[in-house]
C-alpha positions as CSV (number, residue, x, y, z in Angstrom):
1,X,0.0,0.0,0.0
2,X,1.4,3.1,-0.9
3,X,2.1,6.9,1.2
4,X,-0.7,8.9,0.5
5,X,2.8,11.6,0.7
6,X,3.6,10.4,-2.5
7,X,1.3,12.2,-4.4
8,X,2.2,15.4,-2.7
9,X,5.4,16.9,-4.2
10,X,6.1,18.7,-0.8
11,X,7.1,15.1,0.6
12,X,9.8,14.7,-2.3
13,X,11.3,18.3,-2.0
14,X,11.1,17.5,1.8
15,X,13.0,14.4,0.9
16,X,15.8,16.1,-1.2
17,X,16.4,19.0,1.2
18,X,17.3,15.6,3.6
19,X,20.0,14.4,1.2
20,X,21.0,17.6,0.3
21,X,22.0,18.8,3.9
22,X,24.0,15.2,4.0
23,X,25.9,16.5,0.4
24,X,24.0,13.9,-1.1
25,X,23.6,15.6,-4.4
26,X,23.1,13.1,-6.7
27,X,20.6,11.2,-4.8
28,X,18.6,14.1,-4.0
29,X,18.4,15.3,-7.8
30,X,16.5,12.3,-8.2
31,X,13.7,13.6,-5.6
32,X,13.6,16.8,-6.9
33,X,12.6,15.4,-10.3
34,X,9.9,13.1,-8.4
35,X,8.4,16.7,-7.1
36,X,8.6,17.9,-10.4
37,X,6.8,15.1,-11.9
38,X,3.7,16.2,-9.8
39,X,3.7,19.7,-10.1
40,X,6.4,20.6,-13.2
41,X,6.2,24.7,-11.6
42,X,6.9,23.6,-8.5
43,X,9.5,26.8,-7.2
44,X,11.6,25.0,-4.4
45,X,11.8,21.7,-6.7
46,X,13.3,24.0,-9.4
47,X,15.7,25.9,-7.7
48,X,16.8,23.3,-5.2
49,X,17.2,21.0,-8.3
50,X,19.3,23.6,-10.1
51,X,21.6,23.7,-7.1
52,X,22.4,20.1,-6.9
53,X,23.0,19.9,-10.7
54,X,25.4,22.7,-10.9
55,X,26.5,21.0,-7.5
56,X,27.0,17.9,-9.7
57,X,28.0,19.3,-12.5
58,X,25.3,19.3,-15.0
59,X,25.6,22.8,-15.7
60,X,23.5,22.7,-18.9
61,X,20.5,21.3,-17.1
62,X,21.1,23.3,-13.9
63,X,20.8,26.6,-16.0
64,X,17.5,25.2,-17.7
65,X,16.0,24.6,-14.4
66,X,16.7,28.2,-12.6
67,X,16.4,30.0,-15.7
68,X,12.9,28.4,-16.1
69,X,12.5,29.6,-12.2
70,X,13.6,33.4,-13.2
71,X,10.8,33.2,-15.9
72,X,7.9,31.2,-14.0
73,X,8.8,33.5,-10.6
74,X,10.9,36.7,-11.8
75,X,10.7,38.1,-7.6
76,X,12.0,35.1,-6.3
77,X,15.6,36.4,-5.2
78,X,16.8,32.2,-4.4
79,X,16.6,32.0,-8.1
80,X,18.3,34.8,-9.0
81,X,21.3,34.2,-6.1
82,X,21.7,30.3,-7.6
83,X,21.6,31.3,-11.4
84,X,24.3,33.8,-10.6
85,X,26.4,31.3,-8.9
86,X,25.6,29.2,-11.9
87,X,27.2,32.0,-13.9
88,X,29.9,32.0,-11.8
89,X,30.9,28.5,-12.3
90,X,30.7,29.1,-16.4
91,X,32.9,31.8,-15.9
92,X,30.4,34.3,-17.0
93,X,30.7,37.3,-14.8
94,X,28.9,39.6,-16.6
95,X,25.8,37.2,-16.4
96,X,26.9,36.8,-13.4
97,X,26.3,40.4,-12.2
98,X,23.2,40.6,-13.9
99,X,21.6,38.2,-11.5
100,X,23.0,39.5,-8.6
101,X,21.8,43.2,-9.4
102,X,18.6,41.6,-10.2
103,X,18.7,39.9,-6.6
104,X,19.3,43.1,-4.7
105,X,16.7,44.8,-6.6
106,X,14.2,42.4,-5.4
107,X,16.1,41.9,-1.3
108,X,19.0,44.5,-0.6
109,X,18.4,42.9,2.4
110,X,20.6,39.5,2.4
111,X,24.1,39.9,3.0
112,X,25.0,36.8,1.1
113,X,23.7,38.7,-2.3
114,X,26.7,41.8,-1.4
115,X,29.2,39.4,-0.5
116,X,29.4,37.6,-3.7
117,X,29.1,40.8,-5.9
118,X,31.9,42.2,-4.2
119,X,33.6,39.5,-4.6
120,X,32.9,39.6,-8.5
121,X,33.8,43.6,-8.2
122,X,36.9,42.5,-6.8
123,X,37.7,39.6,-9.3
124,X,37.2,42.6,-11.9
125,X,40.1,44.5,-10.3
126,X,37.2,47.2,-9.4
127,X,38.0,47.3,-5.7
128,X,35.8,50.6,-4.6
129,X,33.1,48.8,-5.6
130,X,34.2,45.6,-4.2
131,X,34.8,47.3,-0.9
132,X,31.2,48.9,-0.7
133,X,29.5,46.0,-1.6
134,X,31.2,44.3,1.4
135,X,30.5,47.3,3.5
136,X,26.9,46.9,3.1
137,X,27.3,43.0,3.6
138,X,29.2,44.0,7.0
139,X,26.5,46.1,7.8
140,X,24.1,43.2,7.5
141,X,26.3,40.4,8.8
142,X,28.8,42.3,11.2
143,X,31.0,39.2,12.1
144,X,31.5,37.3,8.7
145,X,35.2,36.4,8.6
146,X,34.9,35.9,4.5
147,X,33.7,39.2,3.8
148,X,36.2,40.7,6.1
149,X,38.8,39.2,4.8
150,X,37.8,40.0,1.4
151,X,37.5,43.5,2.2
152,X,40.9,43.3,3.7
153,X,42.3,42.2,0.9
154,X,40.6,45.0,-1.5
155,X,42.1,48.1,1.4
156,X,45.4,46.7,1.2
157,X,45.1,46.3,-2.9
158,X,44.1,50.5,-2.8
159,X,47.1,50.7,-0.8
160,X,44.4,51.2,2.3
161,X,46.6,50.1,4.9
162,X,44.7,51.1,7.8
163,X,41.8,50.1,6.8
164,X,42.7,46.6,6.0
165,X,44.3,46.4,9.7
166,X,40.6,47.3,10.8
167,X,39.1,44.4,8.9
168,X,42.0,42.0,9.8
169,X,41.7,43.2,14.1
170,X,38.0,42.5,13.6
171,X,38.6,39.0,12.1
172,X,41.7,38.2,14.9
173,X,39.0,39.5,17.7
174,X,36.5,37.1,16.3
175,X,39.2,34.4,15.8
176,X,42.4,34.7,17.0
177,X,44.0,31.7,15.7
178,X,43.2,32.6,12.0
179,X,46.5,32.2,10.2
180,X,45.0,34.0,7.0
181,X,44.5,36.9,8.8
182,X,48.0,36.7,10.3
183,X,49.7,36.6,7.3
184,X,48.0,39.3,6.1
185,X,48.7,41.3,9.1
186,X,52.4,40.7,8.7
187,X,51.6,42.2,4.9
188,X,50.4,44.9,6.1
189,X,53.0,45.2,8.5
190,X,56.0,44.7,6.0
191,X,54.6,46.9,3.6
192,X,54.7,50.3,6.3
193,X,57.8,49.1,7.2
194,X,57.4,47.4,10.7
195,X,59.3,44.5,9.9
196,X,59.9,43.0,13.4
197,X,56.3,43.2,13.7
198,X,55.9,41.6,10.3
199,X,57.6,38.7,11.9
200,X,56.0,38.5,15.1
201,X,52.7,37.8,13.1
202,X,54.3,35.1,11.2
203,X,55.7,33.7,13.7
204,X,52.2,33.6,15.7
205,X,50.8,32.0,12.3
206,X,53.4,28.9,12.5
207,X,53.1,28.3,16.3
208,X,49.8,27.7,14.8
209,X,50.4,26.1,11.9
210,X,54.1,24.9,11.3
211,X,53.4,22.8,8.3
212,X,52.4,26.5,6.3
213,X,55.0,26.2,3.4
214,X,53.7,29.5,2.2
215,X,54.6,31.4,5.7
216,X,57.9,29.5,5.8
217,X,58.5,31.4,2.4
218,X,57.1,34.4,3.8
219,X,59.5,34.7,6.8
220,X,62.4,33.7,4.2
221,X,61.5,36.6,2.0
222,X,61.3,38.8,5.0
223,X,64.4,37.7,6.8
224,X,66.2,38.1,3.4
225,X,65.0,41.4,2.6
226,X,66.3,42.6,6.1
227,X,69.7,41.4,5.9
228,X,69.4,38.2,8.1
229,X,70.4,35.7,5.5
230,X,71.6,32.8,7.8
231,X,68.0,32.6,9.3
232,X,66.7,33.2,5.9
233,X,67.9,29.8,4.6
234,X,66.9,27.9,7.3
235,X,63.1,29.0,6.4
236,X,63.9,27.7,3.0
237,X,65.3,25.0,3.7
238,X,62.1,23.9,6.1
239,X,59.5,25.1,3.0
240,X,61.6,22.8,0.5
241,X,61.5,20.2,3.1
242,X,58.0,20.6,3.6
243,X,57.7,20.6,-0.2
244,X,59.2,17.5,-0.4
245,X,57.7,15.6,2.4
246,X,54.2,16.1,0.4
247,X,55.7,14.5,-2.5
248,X,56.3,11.6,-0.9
């Protein structure tokens, strides 16, 4: 005897959002078809489907599925956020940012939609923009270490020292053991001339993380640069090491 659920495409969407919070994308595709099945206009079935395709990677029918969704429910900002994304994978920005404008046009109010087209600003080496998209994503979502760090990254770009110490304090208050935002801190650091501090912060990052062959390099090239070439080698010689052990 069958579940009168079944018949009701709620129960598969229901099903597939199950699989998908396991990252059981393939298996939950097959739900969100079932859904669709029942009721082909179905909005969650749609979008949710095109997630776990381009998830999958079946771009071609991901993109028919949300760009079905943008035409069937043109205010429904999930659609526009995932076709974007979509986009993004294709390596189509300027798609790309056409969905995402679209999607703040409809909610200016979800972080997530600033974040990612600041990041796309900031992939286009347009880093003002990039920075005020993440300003309003900050604004929204004051402690997101992402979007601080990307917004770091965009200051120090502009030569915004100052600023990117802001964002990089605010991730280190947040969480002090981030070794990203030490790095950059000794980057900072190195480029106003404060190398002893410079080091300081890269030596926090590898008490942390002593298997970093990109902060081993880092202290070489700062050692180096200051005159210390002894110590200088020694980092080398433990990133080649390193280098090697992965090899292995």
């Amino acid at each position: 005897m069958g579940n009168d659920n079944e018949n009701d495409p709620q129960y598969w969407v229901n099903m597939g959002y199950s699989l998908t919070a396991e990252g059981k994308d393939e298996q939950a595709i097959k739900y969100y078809k079932k859904a669709l099945e029942l009721d082909p206009e179905n909005d969650a079935a749609l979008i949710n489907l095109g997630i776990a395709l381009c998830k999958s990677g079946e771009l071609a029918e991901a993109k028919r599925n949300l760009l079905y969704a943008t035409k069937l429910y043109p205010d429904y900002v999930e659609a526009w956020i995932n076709l974007g994304y979509l986009y993004g994978k294709e390596n189509n920005p300027d798609e790309e940012m056409n969905c995402y404008d679209k999607a703040l046009d409809i909610d200016p109010s979800r972080a997530v939609i600033w974040h990612n087209r600041g990041y796309l600003y900031r992939q286009k080496g347009r880093f003002k923009e990039a920075i005020s998209d993440f300003q309003e994503s900050l604004r929204l979502r004051p402690d997101h270490i992402p979007t601080l760090s990307y917004k770091a990254i965009a200051h120090f770009l502009l030569e915004q020292f100052d600023d990117a110490d802001k964002c990089l304090d605010a991730i280190l208050a947040i969480d002090p053991n981030n070794t990203d935002a030490l790095g950059n801190k000794a980057n900072v650091m190195s480029k106003r001339g404060k190398f002893d501090d410079a080091l300081k912060y890269i030596d926090r990052s590898l008490r942390i993380n002593n298997k970093s062959i990109e902060m081993w390099k880092n202290k070489a090239a700062l050692l180096r640069w200051v005159g210390d070439i002894e110590n200088a080698d020694k980092c080398d010689e433990e990133a080649n090491r390193l280098e090697s052990d992965i090899k292995k």
